[in-house]
Backbone as a ProteinNet text record, in pm:
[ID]
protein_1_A
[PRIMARY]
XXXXXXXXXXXXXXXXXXXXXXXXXXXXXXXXXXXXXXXXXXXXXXXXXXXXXXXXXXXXXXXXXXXXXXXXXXXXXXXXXXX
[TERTIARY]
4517.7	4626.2	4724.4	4701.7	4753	4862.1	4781.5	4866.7	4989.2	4972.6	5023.9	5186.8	5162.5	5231.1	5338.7	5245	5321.2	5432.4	5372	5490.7	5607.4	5602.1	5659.9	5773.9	5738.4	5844	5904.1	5822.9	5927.3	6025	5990.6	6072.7	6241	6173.8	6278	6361.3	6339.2	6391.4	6475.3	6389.5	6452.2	6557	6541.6	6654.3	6840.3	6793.1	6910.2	6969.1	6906.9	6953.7	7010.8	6940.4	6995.8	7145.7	7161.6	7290.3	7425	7349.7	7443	7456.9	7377.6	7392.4	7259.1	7251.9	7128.6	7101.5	7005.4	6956.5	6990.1	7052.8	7041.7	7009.1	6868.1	6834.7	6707.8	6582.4	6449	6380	6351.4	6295.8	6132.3	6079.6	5885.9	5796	5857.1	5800.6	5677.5	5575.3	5444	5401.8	5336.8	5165.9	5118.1	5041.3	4885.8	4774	4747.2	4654.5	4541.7	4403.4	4296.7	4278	4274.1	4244.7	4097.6	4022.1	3872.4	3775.9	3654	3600.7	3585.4	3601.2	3555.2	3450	3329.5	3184.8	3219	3284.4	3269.2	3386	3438.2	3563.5	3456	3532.8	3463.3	3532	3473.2	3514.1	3667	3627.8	3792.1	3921	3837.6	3937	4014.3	3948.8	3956	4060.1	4009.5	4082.3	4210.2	4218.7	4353.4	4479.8	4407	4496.1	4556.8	4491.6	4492.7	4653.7	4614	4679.9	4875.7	4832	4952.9	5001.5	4950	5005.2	5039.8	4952	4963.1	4966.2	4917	4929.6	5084.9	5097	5322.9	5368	5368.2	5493.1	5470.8	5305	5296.9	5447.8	5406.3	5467.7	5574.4	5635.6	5734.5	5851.3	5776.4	5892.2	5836.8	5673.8	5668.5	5845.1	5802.5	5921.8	6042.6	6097	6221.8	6257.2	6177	6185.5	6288.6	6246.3	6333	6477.6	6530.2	6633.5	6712.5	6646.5	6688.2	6708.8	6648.8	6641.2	6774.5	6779.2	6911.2	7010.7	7060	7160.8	7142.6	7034.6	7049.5	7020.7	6962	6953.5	6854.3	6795.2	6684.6	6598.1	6462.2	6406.5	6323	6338.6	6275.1	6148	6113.7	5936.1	5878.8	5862.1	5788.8	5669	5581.2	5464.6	5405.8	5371.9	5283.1	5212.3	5110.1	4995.2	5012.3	5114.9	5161.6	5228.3	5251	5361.3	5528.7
-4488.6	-4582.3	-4574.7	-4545.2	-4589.5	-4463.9	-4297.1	-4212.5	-4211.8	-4290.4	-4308	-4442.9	-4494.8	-4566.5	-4540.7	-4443.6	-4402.8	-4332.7	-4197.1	-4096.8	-4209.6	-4296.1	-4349.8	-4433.7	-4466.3	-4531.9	-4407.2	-4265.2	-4137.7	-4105.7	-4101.6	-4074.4	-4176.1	-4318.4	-4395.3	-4387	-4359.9	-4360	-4204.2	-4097.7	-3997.8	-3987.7	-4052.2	-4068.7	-4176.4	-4228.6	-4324.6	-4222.4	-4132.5	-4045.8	-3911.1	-3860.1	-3768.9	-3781.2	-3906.5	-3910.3	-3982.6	-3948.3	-4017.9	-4198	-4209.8	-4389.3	-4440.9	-4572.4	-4571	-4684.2	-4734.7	-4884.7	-4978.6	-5055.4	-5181.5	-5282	-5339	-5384.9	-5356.1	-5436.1	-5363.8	-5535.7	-5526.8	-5614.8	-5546.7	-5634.3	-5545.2	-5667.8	-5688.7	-5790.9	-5732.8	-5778.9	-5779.1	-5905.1	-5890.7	-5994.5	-5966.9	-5880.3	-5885.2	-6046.3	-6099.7	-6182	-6182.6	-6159.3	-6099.1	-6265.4	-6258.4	-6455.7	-6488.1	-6519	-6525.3	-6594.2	-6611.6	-6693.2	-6552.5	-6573.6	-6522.7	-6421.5	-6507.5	-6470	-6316.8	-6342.2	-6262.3	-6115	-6089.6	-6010.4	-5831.1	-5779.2	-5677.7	-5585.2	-5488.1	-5412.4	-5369.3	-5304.9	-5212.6	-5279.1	-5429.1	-5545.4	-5599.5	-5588.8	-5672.7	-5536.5	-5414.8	-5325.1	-5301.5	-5309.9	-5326.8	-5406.2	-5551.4	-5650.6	-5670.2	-5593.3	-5534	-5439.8	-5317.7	-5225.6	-5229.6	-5308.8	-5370.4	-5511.9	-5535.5	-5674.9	-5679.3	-5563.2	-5585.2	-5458.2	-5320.8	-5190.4	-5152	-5174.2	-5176.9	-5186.4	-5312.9	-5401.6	-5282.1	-5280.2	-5162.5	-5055.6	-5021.5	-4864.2	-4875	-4923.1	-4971.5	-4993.3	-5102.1	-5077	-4991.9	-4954	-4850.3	-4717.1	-4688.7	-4596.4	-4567.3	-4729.9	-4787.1	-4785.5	-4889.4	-4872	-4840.2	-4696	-4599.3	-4629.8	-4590.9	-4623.8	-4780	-4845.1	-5023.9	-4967.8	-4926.9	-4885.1	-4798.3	-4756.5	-4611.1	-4691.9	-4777.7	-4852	-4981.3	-5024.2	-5145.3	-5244	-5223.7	-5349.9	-5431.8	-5507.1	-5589.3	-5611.2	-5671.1	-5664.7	-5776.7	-5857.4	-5961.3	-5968.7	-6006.2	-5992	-6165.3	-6159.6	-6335.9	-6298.2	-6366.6	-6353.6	-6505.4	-6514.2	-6642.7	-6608.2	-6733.3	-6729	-6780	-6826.3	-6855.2	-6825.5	-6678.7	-6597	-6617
-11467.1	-11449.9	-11566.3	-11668.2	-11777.9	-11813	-11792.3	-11756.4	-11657.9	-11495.3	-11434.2	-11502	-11568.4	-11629	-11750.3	-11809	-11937.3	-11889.1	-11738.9	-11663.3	-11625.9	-11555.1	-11508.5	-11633.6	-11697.3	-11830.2	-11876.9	-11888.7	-11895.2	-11836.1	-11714.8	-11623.1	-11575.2	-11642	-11643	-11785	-11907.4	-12020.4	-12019.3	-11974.6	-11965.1	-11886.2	-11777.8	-11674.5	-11722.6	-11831.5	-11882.8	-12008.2	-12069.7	-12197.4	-12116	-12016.8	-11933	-11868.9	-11837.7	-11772.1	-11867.3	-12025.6	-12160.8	-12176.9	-12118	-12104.4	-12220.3	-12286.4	-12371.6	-12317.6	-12387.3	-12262.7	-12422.5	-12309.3	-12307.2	-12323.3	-12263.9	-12224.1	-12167.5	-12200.5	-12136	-12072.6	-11923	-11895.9	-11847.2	-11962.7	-11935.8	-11862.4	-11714.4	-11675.7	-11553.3	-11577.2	-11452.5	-11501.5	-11344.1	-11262.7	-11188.1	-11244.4	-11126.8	-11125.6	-11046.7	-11086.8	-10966.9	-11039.6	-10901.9	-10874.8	-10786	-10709.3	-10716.3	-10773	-10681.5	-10898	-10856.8	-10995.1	-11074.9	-11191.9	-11320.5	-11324.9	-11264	-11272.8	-11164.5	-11098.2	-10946.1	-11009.2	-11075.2	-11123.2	-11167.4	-11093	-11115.3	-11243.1	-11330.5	-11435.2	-11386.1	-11291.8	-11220.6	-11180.6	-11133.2	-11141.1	-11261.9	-11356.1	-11541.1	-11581.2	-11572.3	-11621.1	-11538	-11410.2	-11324.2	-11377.9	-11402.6	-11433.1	-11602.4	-11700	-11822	-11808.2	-11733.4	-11763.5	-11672	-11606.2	-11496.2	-11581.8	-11676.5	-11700.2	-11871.3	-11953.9	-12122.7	-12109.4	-12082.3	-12096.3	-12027.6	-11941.8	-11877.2	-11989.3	-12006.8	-12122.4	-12276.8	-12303.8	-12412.2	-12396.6	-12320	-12291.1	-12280.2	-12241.5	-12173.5	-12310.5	-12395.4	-12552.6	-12622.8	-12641.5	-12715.2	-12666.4	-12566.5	-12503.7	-12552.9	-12567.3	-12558.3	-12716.7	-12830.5	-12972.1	-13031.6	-13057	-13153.5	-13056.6	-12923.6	-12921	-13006.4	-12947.3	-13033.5	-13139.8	-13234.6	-13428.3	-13369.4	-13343	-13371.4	-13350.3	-13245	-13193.7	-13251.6	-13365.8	-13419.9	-13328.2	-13216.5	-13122.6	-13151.6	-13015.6	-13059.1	-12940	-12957.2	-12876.7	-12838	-12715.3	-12726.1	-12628.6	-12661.4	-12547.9	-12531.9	-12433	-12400.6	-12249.6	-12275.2	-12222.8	-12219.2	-12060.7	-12026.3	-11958.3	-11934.8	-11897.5	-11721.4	-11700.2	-11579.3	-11482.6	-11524.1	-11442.3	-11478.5
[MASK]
+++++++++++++++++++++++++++++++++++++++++++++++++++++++++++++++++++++++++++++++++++

């Protein structure tokens, strides 16, 4: 999954420097949320909702970063527990 994620923030960052444009702006928003008790959550489930919900947003400014520093920008990140 996490490979699948990282390509995908490539493919979008590469795609904004390719056509001379720099970003902007980064919205690193997910929610996965598995519905069901705690006790009952399976490993593949815990790691699903991990990598779709705190591993994205990772990648996502890891990616992005160094552009902000070069262009002096900034970067704001907010995260709840409530969607």
């Amino acid at each position: 999954m996490e490979k699948l994620l990282a390509n995908q923030v490539a493919l979008i960052t590469g795609a904004s420097s390719g056509i001379g444009y720099g970003i902007d702006i980064v919205v690193a928003n997910a929610r996965l949320q598995k519905d069901g008790k705690f006790a009952d959550m399976t490993l593949d489930d815990w790691q699903l909702v991990l990598s779709t919900n705190l591993t994205g947003q990772f990648l996502t400014c890891q990616a992005t970063v160094e552009e902000f520093r070069r262009r002096r920008g900034r970067m704001s990140l907010g995260f709840s527990n409530n969607g």
